[in-house]
N, C-alpha and C positions, 0 to 999 in steps of 0.2 A: 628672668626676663618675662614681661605681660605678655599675655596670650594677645596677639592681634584679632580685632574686631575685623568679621571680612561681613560688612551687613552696612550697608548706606539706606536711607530712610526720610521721609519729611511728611508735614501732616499738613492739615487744611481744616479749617472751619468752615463746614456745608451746611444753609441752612436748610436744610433737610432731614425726615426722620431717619433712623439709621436700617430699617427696615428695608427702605423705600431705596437707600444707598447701597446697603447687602443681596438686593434685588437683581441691580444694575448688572454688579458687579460678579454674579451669579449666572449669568447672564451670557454663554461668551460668544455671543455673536452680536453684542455691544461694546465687547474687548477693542477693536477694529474703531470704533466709535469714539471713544476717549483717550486711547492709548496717545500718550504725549512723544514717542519714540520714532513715528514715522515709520517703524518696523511691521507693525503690525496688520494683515492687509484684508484677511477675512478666516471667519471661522470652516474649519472644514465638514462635508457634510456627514449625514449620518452620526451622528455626536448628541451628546444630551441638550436639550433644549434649557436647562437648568443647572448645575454642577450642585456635587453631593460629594460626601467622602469617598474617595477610591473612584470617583468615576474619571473617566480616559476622554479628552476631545483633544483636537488635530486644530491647528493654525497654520494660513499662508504666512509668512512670512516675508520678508525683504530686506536684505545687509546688501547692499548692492547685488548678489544674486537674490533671486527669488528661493526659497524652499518653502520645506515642510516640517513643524514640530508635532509630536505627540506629547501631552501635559496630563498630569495624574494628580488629582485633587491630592494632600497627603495632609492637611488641617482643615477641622468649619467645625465653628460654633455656630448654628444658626442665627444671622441676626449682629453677630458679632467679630468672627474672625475667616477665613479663607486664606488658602497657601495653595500653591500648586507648584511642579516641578517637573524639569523633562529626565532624560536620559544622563544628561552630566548631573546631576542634584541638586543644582540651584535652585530656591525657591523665589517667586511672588509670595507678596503675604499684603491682604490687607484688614486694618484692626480698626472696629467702630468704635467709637463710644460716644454715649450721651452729653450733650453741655449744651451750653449757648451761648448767638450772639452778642455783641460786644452789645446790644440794646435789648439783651433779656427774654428774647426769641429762643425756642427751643430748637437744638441744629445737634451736629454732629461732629465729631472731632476725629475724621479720617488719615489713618497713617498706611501708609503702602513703603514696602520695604523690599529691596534687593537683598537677600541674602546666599553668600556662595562659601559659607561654612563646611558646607557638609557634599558642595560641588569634588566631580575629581581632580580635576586638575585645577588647586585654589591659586598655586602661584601663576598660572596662566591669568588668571583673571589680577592677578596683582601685579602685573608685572605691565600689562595693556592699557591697563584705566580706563579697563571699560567698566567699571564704577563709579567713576565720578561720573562719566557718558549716561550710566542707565539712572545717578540720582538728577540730572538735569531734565531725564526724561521722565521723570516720578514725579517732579515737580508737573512738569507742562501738564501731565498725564489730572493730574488731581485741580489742576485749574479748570482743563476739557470737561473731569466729572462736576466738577461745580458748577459750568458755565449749562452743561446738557441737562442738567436738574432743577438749575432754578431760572434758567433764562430759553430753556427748550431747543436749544441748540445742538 
């Protein structure tokens, strides 16, 4: 029997350098700002102004009640990759790379990933579909980062 893939994903062409994108997204009190989920409500204080390997920052959140997550960098390439993850194990992950527009512009080829592989309870999450919920909010989420980078929004 195949190993189930528990990991939903989609990508976007930003024309933007990937620097400039790894920046944003680096960033998490611009999380609140692109998040395509509507969950996400503001970063909590005393938290890194930047994220780094192993560093710890705090989000409000919002599922019809309001809380509170704690998120632990657990991947970063500079420039290139970032992953973070709470208490159940699921990660964020999002992966740059270089390419270009469809007209030969230098841009970026951003992928942001759910992944709940390594979460504890995976059949709780397979069972909800809150997967296909969190890849229609990967989607939005990566339109919001395209629309705040090249139309200032």
């Amino acid at each position: 029997m195949p190993k189930r893939t528990r990991k939903v994903s989609a990508s976007r062409v930003v024309a933007a350098d990937r620097q400039t994108i790894f920046d944003l997204v680096a960033d998490p009190a611009m999380h609140a700002v692109i998040d395509g989920s509507g969950m996400v409500q503001d970063v909590q204080p005393n938290g890194p102004e930047r994220l780094y390997l192993g560093a710890k920052f705090g989000m409000s959140m919002k599922l019809g009640l309001s809380y509170k997550i704690l998120n632990t960098v657990v991947e970063f390439e500079e420039g290139r990759r970032i992953a973070w993850r709470h208490f159940h194990g699921h990660r964020w992950r999002y992966e740059l790379e270089d390419t270009t527009t469809e007209d030969g512009r230098p841009a970026t080829l951003v992928t942001e990933a759910f992944d709940w592989s390594q979460a504890l309870t995976k059949i709780g999450f397979d069972l909800t579909g809150y997967p296909r919920r969190n890849l229609q909010a990967i989607r939005k989420t990566l339109v919001r980062l395209d629309d705040h980078l090249t139309s200032g929004t």
